[in-house]
Structure formats: structure tokens, C-alpha cells
C-alpha positions as CSV (number, residue, x, y, z in Angstrom):
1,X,9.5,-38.8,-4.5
2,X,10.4,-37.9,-7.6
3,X,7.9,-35.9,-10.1
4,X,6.0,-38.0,-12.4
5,X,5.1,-37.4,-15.8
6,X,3.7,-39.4,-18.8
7,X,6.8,-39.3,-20.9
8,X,4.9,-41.4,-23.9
9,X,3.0,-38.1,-25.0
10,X,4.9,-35.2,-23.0
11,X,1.7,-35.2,-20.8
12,X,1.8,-34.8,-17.2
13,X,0.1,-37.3,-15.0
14,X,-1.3,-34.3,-13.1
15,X,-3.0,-33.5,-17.2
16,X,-3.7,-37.4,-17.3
17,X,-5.6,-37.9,-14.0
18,X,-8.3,-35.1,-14.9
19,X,-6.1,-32.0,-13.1
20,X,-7.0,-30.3,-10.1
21,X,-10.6,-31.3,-10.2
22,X,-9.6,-34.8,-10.1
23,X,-6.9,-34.8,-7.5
24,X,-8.6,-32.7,-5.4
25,X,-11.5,-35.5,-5.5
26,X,-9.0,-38.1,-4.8
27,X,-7.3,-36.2,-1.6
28,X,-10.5,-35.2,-0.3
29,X,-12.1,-39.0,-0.9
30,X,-8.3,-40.5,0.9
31,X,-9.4,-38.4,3.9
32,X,-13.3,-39.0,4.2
33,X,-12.2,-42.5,4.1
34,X,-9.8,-41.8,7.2
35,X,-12.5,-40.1,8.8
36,X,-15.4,-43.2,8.0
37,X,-13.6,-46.3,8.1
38,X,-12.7,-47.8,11.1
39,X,-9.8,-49.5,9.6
40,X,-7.9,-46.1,9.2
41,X,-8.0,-45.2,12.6
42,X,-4.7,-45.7,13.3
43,X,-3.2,-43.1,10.6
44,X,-6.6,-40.9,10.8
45,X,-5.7,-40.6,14.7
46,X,-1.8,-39.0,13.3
47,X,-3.5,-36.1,12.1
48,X,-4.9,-32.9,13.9
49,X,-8.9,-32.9,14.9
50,X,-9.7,-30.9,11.8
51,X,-7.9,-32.1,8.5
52,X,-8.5,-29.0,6.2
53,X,-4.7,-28.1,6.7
54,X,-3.8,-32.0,6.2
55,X,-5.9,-32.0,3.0
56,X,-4.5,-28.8,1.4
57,X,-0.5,-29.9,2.5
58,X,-1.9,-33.5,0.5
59,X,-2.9,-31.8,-2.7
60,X,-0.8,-29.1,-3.0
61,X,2.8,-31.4,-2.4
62,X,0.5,-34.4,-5.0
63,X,0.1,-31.4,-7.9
64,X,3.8,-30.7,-7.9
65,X,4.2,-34.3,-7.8
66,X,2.3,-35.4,-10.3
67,X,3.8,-32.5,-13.0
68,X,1.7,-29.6,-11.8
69,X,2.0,-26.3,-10.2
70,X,4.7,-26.8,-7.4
71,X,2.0,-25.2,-5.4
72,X,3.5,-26.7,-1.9
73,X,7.1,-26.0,-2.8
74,X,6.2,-22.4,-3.4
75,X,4.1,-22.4,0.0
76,X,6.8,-24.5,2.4
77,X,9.9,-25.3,0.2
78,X,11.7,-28.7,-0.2
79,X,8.9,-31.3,1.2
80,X,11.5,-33.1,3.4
81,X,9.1,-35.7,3.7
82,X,10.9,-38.7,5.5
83,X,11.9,-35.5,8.2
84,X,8.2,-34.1,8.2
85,X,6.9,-37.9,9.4
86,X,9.7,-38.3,11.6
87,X,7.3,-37.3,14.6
88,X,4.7,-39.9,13.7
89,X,5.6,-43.7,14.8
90,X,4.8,-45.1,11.1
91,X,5.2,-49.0,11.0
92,X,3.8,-51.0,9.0
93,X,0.3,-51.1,9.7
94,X,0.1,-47.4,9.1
95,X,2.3,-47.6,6.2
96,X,-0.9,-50.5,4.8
97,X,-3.5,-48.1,5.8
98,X,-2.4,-45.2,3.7
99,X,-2.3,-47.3,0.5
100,X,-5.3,-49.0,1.6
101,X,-6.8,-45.4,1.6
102,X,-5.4,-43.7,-1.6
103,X,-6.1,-47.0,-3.6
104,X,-9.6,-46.9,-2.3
105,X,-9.7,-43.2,-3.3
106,X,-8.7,-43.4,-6.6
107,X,-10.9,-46.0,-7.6
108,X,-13.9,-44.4,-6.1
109,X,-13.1,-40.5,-8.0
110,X,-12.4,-43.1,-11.4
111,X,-8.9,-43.3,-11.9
112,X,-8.3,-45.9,-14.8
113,X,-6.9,-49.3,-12.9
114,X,-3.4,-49.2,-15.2
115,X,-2.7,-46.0,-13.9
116,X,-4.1,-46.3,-10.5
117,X,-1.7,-49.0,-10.0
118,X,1.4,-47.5,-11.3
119,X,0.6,-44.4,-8.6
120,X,0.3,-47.4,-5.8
121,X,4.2,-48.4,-7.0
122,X,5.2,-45.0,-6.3
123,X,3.3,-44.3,-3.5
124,X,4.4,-47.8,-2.0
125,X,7.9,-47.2,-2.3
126,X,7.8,-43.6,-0.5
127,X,5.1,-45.0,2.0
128,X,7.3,-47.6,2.9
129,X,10.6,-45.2,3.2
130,X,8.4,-43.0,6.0
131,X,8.9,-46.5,7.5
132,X,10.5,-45.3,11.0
133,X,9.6,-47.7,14.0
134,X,10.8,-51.1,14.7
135,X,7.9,-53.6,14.3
């Protein structure tokens, strides 16, 4: 994914969503919703017993992302993120959760709906890339 940034006023969509306050809202919301909602079970049971590692890996790699800190670049280097799902069967069903999730989460933390669904564009086209087992 490449890094987003609001080109119309030099802004960064990291700037435009609130900052770290906000996206930290919106990655911890994404995975209390994995952790409530019966219809996430399938990508909530991909991820470790406890997801405080999960959630930090989320927001740090989303800051860069989103124009930033490169906080997860700085921690692990290049994401590599088709090779860092490669161990996970992601079809998709898991592919639907996850943007059933982060849409979710960005509405509940109050992410305007014109730029909550240009992130779901972006995050569709990656989530569908992790793509990796035959349905």
C-alpha cells in the first residue's frame, strides 16, 4: 500500500483523520470488534490470544501509511505485507470480515463518510491482494 496523503491542502490523512488519538481509536475499536462480534471470528481466531502486539503492528504500519511517523518501518523495516499474511489462509470471507471491521471502526470513532470510504478503496484493494487461498 502506498502512503496516502491529502494532496488538495498538503495535509496528511494521518493530520485529516484527527492523528494519533484518532487512529489509535479506530485500531483499537477494529479489534474490540474482533474480539465482540461473532461475525469476525474467523479473522479474530488468525491472531495470537492476546492482541496488544497485533494492535500496536496495526497502528504503527497505519501512521506511516496514512502520512505519519513511519513508526513500524523504523521498528521492523519494509512491511512485506502480502509475505507477512502468507501464513494465514486469507480467502474471501476473511478478506469481507476485515473491511466489515475497519468500516465499522471508523464510523463508530467518527470518521467523516467521504473519507471513510475512500480508506475502504484502499484498504479493499490491499485486503483483497492478501487474497492467498483458492475458494
Amino acid at each position: 500500500m502506498s502512503r496516502m496523503t491529502e494532496t488538495s491542502q498538503s495535509r496528511t490523512l494521518y493530520d485529516t483523520i484527527g492523528g494519533e488519538t484518532t487512529l489509535r481509536a479506530m485500531v483499537d475499536r477494529f479489534y474490540d470488534l474482533m474480539e465482540l462480534e461473532p461475525e469476525f471470528a474467523g479473522i479474530r481466531a488468525m491472531h495470537p490470544p492476546a492482541t496488544d502486539g497485533s494492535r500496536d503492528k496495526l497502528f504503527w504500519f497505519l501512521t506511516g501509511w496514512m502520512g505519519g511517523p513511519d513508526l513500524y518501518q523504523e521498528q521492523f523495516g519494509h512491511p512485506r505485507l502480502r509475505a507477512r499474511h502468507l501464513p494465514f489462509a486469507v480467502g474471501t470471507s476473511e478478506r469481507d470480515q476485515w473491511l466489515r471491521a475497519m468500516a465499522w471502526a471508523m464510523e463508530d470513532v467518527g470518521i467523516a463518510e467521504d473519507l471513510r470510504l475512500r480508506l475502504l478503496q484502499s484498504f479493499y484493494q490491499t485486503a483483497d491482494w492478501m487474497r492467498n487461498k483458492p475458494e
